[in-house]
C-alpha positions in Angstrom: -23.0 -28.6 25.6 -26.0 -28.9 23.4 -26.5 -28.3 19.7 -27.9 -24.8 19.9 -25.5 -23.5 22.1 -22.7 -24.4 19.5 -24.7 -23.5 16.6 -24.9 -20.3 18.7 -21.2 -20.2 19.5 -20.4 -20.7 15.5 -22.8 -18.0 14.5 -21.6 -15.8 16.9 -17.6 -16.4 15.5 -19.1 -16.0 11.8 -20.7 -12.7 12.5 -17.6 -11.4 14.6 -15.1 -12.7 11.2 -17.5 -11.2 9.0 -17.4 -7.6 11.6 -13.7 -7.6 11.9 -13.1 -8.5 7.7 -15.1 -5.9 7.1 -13.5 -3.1 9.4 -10.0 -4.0 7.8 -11.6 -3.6 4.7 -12.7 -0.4 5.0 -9.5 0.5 6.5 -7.9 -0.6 3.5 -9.8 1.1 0.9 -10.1 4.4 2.9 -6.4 4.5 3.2 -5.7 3.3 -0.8 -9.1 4.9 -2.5 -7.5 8.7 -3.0 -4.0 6.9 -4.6 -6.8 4.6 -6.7 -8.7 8.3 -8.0 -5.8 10.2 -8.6 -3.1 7.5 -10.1 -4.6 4.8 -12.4 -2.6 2.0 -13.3 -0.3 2.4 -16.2 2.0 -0.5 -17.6 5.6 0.1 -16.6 8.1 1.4 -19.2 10.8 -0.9 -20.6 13.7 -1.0 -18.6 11.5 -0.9 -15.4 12.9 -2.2 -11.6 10.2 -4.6 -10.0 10.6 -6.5 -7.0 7.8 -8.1 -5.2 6.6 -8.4 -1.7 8.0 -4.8 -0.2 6.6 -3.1 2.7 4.9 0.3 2.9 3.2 2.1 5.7 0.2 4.3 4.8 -0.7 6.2 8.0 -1.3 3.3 10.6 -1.9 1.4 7.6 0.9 -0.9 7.4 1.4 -3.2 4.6 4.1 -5.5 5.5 5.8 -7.1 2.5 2.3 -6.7 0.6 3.0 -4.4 -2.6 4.9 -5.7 -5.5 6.9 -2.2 -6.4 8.0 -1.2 -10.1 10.3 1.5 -10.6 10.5 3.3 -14.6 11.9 7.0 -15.1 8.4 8.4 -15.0 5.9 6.3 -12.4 6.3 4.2 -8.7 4.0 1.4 -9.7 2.5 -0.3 -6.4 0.3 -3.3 -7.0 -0.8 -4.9 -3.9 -0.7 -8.7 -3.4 -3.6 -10.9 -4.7 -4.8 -11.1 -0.4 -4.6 -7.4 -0.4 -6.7 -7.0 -3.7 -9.2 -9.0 -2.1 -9.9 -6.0 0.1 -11.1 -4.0 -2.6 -8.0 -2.6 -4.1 -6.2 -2.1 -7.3 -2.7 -1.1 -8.5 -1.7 2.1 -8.5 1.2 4.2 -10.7 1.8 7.5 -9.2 3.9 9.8 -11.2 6.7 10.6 -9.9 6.1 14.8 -10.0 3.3 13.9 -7.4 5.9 12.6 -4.6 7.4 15.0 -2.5 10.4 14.3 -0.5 10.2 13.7 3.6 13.2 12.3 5.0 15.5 9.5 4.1 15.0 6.4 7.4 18.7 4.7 7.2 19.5 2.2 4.9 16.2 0.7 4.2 13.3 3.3 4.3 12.1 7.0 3.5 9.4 8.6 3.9 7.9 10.4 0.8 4.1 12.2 0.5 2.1 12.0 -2.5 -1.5 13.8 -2.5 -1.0 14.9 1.2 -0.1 11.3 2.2 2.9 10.1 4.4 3.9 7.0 3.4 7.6 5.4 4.2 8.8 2.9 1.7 11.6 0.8 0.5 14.2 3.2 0.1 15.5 1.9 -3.1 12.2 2.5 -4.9 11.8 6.1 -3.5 15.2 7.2 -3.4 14.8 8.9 -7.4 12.4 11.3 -6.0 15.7 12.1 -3.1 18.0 12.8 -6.3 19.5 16.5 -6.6 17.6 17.5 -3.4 19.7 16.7 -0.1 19.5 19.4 2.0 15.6 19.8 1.6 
């Protein structure tokens, strides 16, 4: 094989890296953006839960043990891992007046909305929002 048709070959894999980095990266932010706008980050309130690496699906967005998760009486704090934040995104504290109850998945998951958003989560960080409300 001659030099230009590698040097061809290697552009050719750059250019489809650089294609498919940037579709997921736009997939990211599109999916994370309206959470960015409406829920700055706070710092989490004394007393606060945190456990890292938990898994949250966005849509068809999934985020597989990819969001460190902080718990306090008054905000879910998401902040995605450093490769996530690479993408473009920051962390997030959504008060929790702004998640409406879906449906409890088993054990492990439920699914909540916040600002016209499904998203299923770790059930032990969502399951305050659950409280006083079975039967909804």
């Amino acid at each position: 094989m001659s030099s230009a048709a590698v040097w061809a070959i290697l552009a050719f894999s750059a250019i489809e890296a650089a294609v498919a980095l940037a579709v997921v990266r736009a997939l990211v932010r599109g999916v994370w953006r309206p959470l960015e706008d409406a829920y700055p980050a706070r710092a989490p309130a004394g007393g606060a839960v945190r456990k890292p690496f938990q898994s949250y699906r966005f849509g068809i967005l999934n985020l597989g043990s990819s969001v460190h998760t902080t718990v306090d009486a008054e905000h879910l704090h998401l902040e995605p891992v450093r490769f996530v934040r690479w993408l473009g995104v920051t962390p997030v504290s959504v008060p929790w007046d702004a998640v409406r109850p879906v449906r409890m998945r088993g054990r492990r998951c439920a699914d909540v909305d916040i600002g016209g958003q499904m998203i299923t989560g770790p059930r032990w960080a969502l399951e305050l929002v659950f409280a006083g409300r079975e039967g909804e």
